[in-house]
C-alpha positions as CSV (number, residue, x, y, z in Angstrom):
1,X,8.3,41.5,18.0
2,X,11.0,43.5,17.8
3,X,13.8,42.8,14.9
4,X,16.6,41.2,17.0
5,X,14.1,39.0,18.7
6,X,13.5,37.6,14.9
7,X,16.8,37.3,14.2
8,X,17.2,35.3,17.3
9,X,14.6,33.2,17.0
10,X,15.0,32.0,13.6
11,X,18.6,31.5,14.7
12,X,17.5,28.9,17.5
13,X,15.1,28.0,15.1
14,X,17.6,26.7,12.0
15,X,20.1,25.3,15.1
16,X,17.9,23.2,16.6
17,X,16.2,21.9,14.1
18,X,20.2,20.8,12.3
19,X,21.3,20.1,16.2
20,X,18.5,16.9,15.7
21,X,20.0,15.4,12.4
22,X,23.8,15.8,13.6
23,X,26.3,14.0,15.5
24,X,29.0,15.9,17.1
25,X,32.4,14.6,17.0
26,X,34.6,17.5,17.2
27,X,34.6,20.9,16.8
28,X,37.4,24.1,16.4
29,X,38.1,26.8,18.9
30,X,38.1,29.2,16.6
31,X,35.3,29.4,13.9
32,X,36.7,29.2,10.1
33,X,35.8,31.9,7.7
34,X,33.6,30.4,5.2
35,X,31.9,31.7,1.6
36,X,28.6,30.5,0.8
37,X,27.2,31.6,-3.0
38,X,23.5,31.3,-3.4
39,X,23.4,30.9,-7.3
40,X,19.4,32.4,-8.4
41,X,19.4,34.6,-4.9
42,X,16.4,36.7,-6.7
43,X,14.3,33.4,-6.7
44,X,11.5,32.2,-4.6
45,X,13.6,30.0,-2.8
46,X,17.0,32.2,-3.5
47,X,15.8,35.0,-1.4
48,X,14.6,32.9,1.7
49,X,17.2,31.1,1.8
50,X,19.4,33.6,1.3
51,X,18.2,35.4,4.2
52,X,18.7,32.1,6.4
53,X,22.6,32.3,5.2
54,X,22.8,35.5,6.6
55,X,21.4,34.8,10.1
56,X,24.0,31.6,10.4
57,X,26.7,32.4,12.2
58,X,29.3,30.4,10.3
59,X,28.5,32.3,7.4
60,X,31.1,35.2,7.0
61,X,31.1,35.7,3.4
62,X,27.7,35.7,1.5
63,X,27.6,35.9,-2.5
64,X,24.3,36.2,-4.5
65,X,24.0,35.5,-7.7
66,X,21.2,35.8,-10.6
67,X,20.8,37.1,-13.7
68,X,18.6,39.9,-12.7
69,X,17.7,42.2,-9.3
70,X,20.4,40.7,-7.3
71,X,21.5,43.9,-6.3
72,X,18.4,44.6,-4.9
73,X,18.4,41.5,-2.6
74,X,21.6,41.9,-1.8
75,X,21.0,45.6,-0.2
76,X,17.9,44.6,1.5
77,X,20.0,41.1,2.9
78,X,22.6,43.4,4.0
79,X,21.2,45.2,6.4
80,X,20.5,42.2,8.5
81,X,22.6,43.0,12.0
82,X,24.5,39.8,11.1
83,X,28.3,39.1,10.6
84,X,27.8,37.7,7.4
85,X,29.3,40.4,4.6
86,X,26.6,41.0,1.7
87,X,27.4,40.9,-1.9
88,X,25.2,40.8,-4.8
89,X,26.4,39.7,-8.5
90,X,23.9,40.2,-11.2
91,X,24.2,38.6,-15.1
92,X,26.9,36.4,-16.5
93,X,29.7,38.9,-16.7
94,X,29.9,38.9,-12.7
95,X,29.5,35.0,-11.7
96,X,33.0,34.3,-11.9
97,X,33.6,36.9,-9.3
98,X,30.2,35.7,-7.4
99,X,32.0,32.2,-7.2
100,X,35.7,33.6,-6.3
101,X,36.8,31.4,-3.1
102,X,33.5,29.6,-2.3
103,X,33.6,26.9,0.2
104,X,29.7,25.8,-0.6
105,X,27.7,27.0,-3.4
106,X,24.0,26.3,-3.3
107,X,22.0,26.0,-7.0
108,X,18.3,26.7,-6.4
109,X,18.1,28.8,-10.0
110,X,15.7,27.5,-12.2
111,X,12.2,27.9,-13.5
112,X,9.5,26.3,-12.2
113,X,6.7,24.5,-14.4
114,X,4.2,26.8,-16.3
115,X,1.1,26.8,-17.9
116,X,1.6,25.0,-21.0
117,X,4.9,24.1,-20.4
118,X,5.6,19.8,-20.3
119,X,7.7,18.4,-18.0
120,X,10.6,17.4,-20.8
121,X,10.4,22.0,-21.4
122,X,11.3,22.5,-18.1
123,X,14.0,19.7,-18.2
124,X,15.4,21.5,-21.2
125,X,15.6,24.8,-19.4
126,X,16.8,23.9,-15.8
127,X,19.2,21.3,-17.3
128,X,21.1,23.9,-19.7
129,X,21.2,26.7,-16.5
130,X,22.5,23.8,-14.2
131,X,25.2,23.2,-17.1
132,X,26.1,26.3,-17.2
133,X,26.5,27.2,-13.6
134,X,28.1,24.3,-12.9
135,X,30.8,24.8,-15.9
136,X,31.9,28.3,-13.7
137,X,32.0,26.4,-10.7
138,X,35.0,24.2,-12.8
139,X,36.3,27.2,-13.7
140,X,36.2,29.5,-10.0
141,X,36.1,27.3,-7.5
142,X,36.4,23.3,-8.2
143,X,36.8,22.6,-4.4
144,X,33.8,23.9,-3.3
145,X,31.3,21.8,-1.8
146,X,28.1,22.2,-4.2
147,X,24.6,21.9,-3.0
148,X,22.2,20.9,-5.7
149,X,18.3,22.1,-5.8
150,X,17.3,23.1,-9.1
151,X,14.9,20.0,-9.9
152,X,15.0,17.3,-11.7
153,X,17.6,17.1,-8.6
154,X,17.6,13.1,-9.9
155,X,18.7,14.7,-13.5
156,X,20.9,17.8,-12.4
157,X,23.1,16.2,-9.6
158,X,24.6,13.8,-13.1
159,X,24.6,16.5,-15.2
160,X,26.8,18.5,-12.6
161,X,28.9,15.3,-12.4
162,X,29.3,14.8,-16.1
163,X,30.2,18.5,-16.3
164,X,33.0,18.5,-13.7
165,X,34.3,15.1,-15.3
166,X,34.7,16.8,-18.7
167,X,36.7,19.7,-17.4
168,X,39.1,17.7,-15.2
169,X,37.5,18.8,-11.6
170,X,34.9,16.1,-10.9
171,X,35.2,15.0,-6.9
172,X,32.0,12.6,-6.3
173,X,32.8,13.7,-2.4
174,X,31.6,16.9,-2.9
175,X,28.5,17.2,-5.1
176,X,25.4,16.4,-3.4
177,X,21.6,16.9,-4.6
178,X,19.7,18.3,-1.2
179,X,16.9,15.7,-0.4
180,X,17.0,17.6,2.7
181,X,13.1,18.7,2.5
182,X,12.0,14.7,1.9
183,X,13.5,13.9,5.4
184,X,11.6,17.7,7.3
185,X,8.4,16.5,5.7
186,X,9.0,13.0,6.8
187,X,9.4,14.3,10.5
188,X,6.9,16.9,10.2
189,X,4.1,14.3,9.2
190,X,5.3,11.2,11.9
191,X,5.4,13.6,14.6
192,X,2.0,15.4,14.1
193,X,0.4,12.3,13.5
194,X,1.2,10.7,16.6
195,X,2.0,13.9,19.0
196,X,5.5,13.6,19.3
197,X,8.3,16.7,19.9
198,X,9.7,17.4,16.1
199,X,12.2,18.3,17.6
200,X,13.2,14.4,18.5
201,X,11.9,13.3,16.0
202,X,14.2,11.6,13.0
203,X,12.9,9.8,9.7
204,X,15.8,8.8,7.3
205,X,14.7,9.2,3.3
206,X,16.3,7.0,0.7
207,X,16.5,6.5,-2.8
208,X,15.5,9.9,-4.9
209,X,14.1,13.3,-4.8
210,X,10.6,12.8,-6.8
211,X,7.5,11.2,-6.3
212,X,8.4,7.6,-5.8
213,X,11.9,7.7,-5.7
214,X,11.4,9.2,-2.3
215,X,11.4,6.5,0.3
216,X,11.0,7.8,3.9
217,X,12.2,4.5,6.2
218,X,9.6,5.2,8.9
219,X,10.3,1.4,10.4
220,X,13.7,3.3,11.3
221,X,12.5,5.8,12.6
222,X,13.3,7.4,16.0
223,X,11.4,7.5,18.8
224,X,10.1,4.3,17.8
225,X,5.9,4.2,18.1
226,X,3.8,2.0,16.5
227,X,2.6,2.1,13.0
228,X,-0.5,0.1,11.1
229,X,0.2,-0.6,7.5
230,X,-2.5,2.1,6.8
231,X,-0.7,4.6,8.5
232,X,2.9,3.7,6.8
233,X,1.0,3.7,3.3
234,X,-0.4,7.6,3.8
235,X,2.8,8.5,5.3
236,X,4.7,7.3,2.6
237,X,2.7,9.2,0.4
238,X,2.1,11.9,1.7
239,X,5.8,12.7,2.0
240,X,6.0,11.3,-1.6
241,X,3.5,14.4,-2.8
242,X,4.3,17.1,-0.3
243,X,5.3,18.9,-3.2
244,X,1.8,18.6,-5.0
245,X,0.3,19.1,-1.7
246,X,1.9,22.6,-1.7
247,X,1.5,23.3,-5.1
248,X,-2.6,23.1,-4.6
249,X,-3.1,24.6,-1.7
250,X,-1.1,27.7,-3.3
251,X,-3.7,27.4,-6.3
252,X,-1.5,27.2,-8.8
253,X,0.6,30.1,-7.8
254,X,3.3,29.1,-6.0
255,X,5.5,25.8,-4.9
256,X,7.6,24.6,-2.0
257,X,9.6,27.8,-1.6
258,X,10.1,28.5,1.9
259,X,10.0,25.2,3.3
260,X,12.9,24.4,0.4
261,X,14.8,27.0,1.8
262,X,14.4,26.4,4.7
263,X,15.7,22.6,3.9
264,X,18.4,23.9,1.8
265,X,19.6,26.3,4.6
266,X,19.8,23.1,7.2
267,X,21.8,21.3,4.6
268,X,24.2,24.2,4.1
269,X,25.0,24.2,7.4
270,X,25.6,20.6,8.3
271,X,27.9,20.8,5.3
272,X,29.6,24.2,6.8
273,X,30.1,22.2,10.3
274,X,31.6,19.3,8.2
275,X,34.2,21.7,6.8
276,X,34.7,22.7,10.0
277,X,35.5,19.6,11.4
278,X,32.1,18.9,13.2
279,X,31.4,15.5,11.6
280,X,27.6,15.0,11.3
281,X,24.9,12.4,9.4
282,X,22.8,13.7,7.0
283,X,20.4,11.9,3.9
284,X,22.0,13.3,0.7
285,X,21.6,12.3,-3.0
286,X,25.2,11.5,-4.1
287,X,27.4,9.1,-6.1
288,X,26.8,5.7,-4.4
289,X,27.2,2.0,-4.6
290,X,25.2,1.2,-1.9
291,X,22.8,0.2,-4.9
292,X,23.4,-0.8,-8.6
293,X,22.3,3.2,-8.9
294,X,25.6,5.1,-9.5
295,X,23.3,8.2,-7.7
296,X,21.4,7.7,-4.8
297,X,20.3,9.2,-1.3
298,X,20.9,7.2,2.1
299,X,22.2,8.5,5.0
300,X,26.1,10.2,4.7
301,X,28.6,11.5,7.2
302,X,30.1,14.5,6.4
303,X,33.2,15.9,7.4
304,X,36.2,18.4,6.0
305,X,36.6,16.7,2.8
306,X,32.7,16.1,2.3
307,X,31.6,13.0,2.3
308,X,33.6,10.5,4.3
309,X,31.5,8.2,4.2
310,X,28.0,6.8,2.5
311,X,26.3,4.6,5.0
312,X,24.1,1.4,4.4
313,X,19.9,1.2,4.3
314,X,20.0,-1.0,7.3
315,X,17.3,-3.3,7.4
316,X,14.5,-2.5,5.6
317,X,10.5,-3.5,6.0
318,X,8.8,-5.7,3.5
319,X,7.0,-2.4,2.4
320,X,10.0,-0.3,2.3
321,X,11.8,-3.4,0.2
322,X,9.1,-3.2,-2.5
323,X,9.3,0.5,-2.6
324,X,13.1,0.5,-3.0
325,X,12.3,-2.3,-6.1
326,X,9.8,-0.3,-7.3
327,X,11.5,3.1,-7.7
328,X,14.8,1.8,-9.4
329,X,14.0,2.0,-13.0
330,X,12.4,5.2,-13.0
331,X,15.7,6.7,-11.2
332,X,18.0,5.0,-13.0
333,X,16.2,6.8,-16.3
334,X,16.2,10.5,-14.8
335,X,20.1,9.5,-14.2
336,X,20.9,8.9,-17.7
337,X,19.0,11.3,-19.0
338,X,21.0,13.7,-17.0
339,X,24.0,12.0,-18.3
340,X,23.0,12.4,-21.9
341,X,21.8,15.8,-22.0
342,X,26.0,16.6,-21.6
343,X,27.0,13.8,-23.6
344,X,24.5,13.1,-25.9
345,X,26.7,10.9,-28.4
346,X,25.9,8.2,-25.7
347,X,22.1,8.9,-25.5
């Protein structure tokens, strides 16, 4: 298949699969320019998805940042016969310049779990390069929308928070944790299992962005088939521990990469429309009080100024009830200890 033909279809590809998740209200004649930074670009998510940034065509400015072979990315992204203009930013001398005049910044940079390494290790690590990116983004561009990846996503999203509180910049309208992957898996699994269009297919996902905090709302899901409680159960689960399911069939070797990038690059763009004036819906982890959780994901409409609004659950199932009981405690810990890893004189 010849190059262009690629382009093209992974163009159709990321639109139609956004134009399912989004309701049009308005849009502009004229399309806005708009900066997108990809913050850990040399990553095995950073790279995929910053590929995808470059084939959007409301991209026009694309930044990536790492601390290492950026450059290299960035001249290989480049030559992409896209619009989008290419720059690559490389260790922490250049990341104020990488974040100059971003509208969205997207943080997948991170380390993922090791050999050896326990789950509080890789807190340490992700939380203190989430802090730090994050205190740049106060200082270079505190209006950008900022899409958050780097897991715990529960943990970083209030970190992120508590750093843009403490430096004066904090807007809860425009910090959102991408739970964007829960909701893909979600339609991936309902369609295939009973042989619907993915393409029509819409599951909301609630609640958080790790093993049981992620609540899929199947009995709200759209088109509307019939489901036995078995099938809700392994559903449920399944979505739950795609992430496992990824990690094991990858030996070891690997994670949810591309199919995170892949999420993450749907988000950026619904978030891009927004800015542009095309109001859509999306499930987001943000500040809430939809719950007593002051962070949670539910369905948000997005617009110029972020989110303009954070919609209700609607009615849930029994099952879906004891699941939204069930997974409160254990997000309402990875919250504060988000909280307390930049204030830890409250911890």
């Amino acid at each position: 298949m010849a190059a262009r033909s690629v382009a093209t279809l992974l163009k159709r590809s990321v639109s139609a699969a956004t134009s399912t998740q989004t309701t049009r209200c308005m849009s502009s004649s004229s399309t806005p320019k708009r900066k997108v930074a990809v913050l850990g670009a040399a990553g095995g998510i950073g790279q995929p998805l910053g590929l995808l940034m470059k084939l959007n065509p409301l991209v026009t400015d694309l930044s990536l940042y790492d601390i290492a072979g950026t450059p290299g990315v960035a001249a290989d992204i480049s030559h992409v016969d896209t619009g989008a203009r290419v720059e690559g930013f490389a260790g922490e001398q250049d990341l104020g310049e990488a974040l100059k005049g971003c509208d969205v910044v997207i943080i997948p940079a991170g380390v993922p779990r090791k050999p050896g390494m326990t789950r509080d290790d890789l807190f340490k690590i992700n939380a203190g390069i989430v802090k730090g990116l994050c205190t740049a983004i106060a200082e270079h561009c505190p209006g950008a929308l900022v899409n958050m990846i780097s897991n715990p996503v529960n943990s970083t999203v209030p970190i992120a928070a508590e750093v843009f509180k403490q430096h004066g910049t904090y807007d809860p309208r425009k910090l959102f944790g991408v739970t964007t992957l829960d909701v893909v898996r979600a339609r991936t699994f309902y369609s295939s299992l009973k042989g619907l269009s993915v393409r029509e297919v819409n599951v909301p996902v609630v609640g958080g962005h790790a093993g049981i905090t992620i609540l899929p709302l199947f009995s709200q899901a759209s088109p509307k088939v019939q489901l036995t409680d078995d099938e809700i159960e392994a559903l449920t689960k399944r979505t739950q521990d795609g992430g496992t399911e990824v990690v094991q069939a990858k030996a070891g070797k690997g994670s949810a990469t591309l199919s995170m990038a892949y999420a993450g690059a749907l988000f950026a763009e619904a978030c891009i429309k927004g800015l542009n004036g095309e109001e859509n819906i999306q499930c987001t982890y943000v500040a809430s009080n939809i719950t007593d959780l002051p962070f949670f994901s539910s369905k948000v409409r997005l617009g110029k100024n972020g989110v303009e609004e954070v919609l209700g659950l609607g009615t849930l199932s029994d099952y879906e009830q004891n699941g939204l009981d069930a997974l409160k405690e254990e997000l309402r810990s990875s919250i504060q200890k988000g909280i307390d890893f930049v204030n830890p004189q409250h911890a």
